[in-house]
C-alpha positions as CSV (number, residue, x, y, z in Angstrom):
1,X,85.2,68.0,-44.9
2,X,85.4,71.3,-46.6
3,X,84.5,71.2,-50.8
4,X,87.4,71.8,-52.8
5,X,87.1,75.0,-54.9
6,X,87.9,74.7,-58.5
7,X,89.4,77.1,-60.4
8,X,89.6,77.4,-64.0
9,X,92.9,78.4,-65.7
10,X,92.6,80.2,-69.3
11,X,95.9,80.8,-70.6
12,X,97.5,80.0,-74.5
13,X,100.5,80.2,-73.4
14,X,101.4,76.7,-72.9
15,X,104.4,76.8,-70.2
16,X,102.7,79.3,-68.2
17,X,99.6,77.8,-67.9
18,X,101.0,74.3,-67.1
19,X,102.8,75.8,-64.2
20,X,99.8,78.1,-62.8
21,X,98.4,74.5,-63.0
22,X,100.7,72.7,-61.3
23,X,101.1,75.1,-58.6
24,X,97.9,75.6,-58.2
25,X,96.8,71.7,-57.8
26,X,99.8,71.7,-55.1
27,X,97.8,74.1,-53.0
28,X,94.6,71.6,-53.0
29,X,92.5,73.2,-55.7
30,X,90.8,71.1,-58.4
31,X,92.0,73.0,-61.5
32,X,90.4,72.6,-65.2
33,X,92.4,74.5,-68.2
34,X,91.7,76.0,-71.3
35,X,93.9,77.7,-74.4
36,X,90.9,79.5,-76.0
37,X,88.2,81.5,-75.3
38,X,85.4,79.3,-76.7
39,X,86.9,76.4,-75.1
40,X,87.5,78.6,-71.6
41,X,83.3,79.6,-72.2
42,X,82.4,75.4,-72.6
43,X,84.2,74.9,-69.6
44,X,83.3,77.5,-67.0
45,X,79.4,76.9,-68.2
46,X,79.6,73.0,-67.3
47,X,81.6,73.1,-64.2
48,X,80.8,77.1,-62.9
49,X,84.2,77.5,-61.4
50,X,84.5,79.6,-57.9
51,X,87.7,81.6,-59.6
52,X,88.4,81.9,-63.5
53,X,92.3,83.1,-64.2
54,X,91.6,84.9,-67.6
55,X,93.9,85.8,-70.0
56,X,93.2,89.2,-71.9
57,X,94.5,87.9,-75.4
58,X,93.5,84.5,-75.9
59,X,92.7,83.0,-79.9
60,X,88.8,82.5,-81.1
61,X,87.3,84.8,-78.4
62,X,89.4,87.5,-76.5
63,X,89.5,87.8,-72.8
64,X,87.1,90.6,-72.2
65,X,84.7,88.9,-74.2
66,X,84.7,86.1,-72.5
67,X,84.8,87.9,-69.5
68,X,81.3,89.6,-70.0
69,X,79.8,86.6,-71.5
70,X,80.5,84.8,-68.0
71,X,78.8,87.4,-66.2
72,X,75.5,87.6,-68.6
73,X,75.0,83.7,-67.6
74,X,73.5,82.5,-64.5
75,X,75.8,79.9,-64.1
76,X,78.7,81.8,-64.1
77,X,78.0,85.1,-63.0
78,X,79.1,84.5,-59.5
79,X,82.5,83.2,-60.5
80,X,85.4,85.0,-59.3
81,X,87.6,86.4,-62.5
82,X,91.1,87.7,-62.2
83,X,92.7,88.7,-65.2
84,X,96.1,88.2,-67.0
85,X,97.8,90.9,-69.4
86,X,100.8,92.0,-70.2
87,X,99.6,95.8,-70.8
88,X,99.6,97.4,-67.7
89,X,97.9,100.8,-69.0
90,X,95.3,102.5,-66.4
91,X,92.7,102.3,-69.5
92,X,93.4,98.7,-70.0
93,X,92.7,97.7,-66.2
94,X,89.5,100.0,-66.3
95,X,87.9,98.4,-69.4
96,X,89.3,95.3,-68.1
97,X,87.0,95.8,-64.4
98,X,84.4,97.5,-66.1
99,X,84.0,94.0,-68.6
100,X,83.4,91.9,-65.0
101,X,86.4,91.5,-63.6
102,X,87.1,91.0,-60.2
103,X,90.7,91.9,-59.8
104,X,93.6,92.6,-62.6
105,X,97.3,91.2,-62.5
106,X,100.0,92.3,-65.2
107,X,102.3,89.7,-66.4
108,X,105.4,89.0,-65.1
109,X,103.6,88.5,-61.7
110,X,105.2,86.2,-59.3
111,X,103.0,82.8,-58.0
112,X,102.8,84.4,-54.8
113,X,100.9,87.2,-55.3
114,X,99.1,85.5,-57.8
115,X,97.9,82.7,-55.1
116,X,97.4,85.6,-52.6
117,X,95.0,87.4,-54.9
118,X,93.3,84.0,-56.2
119,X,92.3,83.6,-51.8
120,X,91.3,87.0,-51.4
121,X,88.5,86.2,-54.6
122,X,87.9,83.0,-52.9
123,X,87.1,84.8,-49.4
124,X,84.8,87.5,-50.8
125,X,82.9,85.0,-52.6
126,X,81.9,83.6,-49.6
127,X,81.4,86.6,-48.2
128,X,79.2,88.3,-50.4
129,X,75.9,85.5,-50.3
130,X,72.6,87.4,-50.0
131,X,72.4,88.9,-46.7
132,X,70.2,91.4,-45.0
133,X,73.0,93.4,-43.4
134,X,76.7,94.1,-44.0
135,X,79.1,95.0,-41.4
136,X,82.3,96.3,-41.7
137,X,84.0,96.7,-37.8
138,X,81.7,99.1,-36.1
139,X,79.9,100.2,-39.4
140,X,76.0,98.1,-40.3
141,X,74.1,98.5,-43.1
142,X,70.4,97.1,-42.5
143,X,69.3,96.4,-46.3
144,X,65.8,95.9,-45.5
145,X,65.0,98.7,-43.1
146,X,67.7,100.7,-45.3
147,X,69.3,101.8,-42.0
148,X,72.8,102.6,-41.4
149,X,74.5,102.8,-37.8
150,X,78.4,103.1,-36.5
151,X,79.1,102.1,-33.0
152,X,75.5,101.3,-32.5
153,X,74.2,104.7,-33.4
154,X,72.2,105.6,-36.9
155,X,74.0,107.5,-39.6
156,X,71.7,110.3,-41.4
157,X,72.4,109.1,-44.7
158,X,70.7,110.0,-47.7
159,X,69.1,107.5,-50.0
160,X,72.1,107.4,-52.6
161,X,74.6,107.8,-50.0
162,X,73.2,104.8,-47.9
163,X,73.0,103.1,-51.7
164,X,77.0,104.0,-53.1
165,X,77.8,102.8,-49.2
166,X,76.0,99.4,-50.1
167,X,77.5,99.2,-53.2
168,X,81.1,99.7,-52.0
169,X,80.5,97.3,-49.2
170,X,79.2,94.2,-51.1
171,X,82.3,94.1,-53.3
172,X,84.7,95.3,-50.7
173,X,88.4,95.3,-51.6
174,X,87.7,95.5,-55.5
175,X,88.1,98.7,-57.4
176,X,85.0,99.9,-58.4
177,X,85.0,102.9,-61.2
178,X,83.2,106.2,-61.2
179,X,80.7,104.8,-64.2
180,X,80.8,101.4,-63.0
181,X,78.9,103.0,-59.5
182,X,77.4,105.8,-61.7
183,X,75.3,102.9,-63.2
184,X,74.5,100.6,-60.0
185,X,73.6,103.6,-57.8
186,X,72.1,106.1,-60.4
187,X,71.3,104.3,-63.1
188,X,72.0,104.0,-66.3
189,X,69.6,106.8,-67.4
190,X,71.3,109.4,-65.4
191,X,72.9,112.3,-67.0
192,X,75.3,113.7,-64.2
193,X,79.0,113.0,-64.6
194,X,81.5,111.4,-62.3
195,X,82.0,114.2,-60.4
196,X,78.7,113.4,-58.4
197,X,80.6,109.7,-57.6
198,X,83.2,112.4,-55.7
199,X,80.8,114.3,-54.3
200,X,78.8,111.3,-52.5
201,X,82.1,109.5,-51.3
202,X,83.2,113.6,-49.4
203,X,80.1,113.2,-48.1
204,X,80.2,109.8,-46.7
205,X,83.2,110.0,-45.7
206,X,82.4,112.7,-43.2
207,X,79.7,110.6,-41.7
208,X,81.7,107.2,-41.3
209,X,85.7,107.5,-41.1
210,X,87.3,108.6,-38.3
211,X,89.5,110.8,-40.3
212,X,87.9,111.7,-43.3
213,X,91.3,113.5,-45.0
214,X,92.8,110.0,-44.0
215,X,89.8,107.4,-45.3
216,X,90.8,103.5,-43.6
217,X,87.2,102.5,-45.2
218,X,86.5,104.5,-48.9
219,X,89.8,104.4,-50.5
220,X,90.4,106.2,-54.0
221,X,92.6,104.1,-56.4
222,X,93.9,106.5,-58.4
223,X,92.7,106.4,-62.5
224,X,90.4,103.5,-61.6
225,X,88.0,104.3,-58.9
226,X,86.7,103.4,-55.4
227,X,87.6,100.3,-52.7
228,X,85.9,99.6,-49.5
229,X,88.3,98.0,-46.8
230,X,86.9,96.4,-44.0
């Protein structure tokens, strides 16, 4: 018999979060809750939920704080987080993603999308265990032998192309941001600017889409970033 996932609901907002609550036990989840950050960070560390619903503006400790201090501690830092607010400004959702956040939803959402995107961080959770290969359709990436192929046959990419290609394919279907990839694939010592992001995604694309002008794998989310669909 399959586990049931828990997921931890972090709302003040009383009504709302009882509903999210309710709706979400109907749909077979074990479900904690918390109205404050503190209490939200006492929670997630005892139980290490699979998905935290996090509220940007919460009292005692704000959202994005709690959101980082869940990803600096082991026991958390594999926990899905999808985030509530009610600003829905491009430089919210980037500082937002760039905290830890998995995926960003602006209030008023409706309960189904909310429940569709709560799945989607469920599925990629599972699918994003220590591997040594990722596949995507006809498209492997060997992490050991740092070898890529498409339809059987080896891709001449570069070291930081085969490394941003990694990168995008490990968190496939979240938005990753220029700096957020600057970092993981350059490091945080490098001195180019996000232009060389744009540069290594032209190139890639050339070497692994079908039709690079029309991209089904690298997609640009405009003012945010980078997603890879499978």
């Amino acid at each position: 018999m399959e586990e049931t996932q828990t997921i931890l609901v972090v709302e003040d907002e009383v009504t709302l979060r009882e509903a999210l609550v309710y709706n979400l036990n109907k749909e077979g989840y074990t479900v904690l809750q918390a109205g404050t950050g503190l209490d939200a960070l006492a929670l997630a560390r005892a139980e290490a939920p699979d998905v935290v619903i996090l509220d940007l503006m919460l009292p005692e400790l704000d959202g994005l704080s709690v959101c980082r201090s869940l990803r600096r501690d082991p026991a958390t830092a594999a926990s899905g987080i999808l985030m509530l607010t009610a600003r829905s400004g491009e430089l919210d959702k980037i500082v937002g993603l760039e905290s830890g956040a998995d995926d960003y939803l602006t209030k008023p959402f409706s309960l189904g999308e909310l429940l569709a995107r709560v799945r989607a961080l469920l599925r990629r959770a599972r699918s994003t265990a220590p591997r040594d290969t990722l596949e995507a359709g006809n498209l492997v990436l060997d992490l050991i032998a740092r070898r890529a192929t498409r339809n059987g046959v080896d891709l001449p990419l570069k070291p930081k192309e085969f490394s941003l290609l990694a990168e995008l394919m490990r968190h496939r279907g979240a938005v990753l941001s220029r700096d957020l990839l600057l970092n993981h694939v350059w490091g945080q010592d490098f001195f180019g600017d996000d232009r060389t992001v744009d540069v290594h995604v032209r190139w890639l694309r050339e070497k692994i889409e079908d039709d690079p002008a029309h991209p089904a794998h690298i997609q640009t989310v405009r003012g945010l970033g980078y997603r890879f669909e499978a």
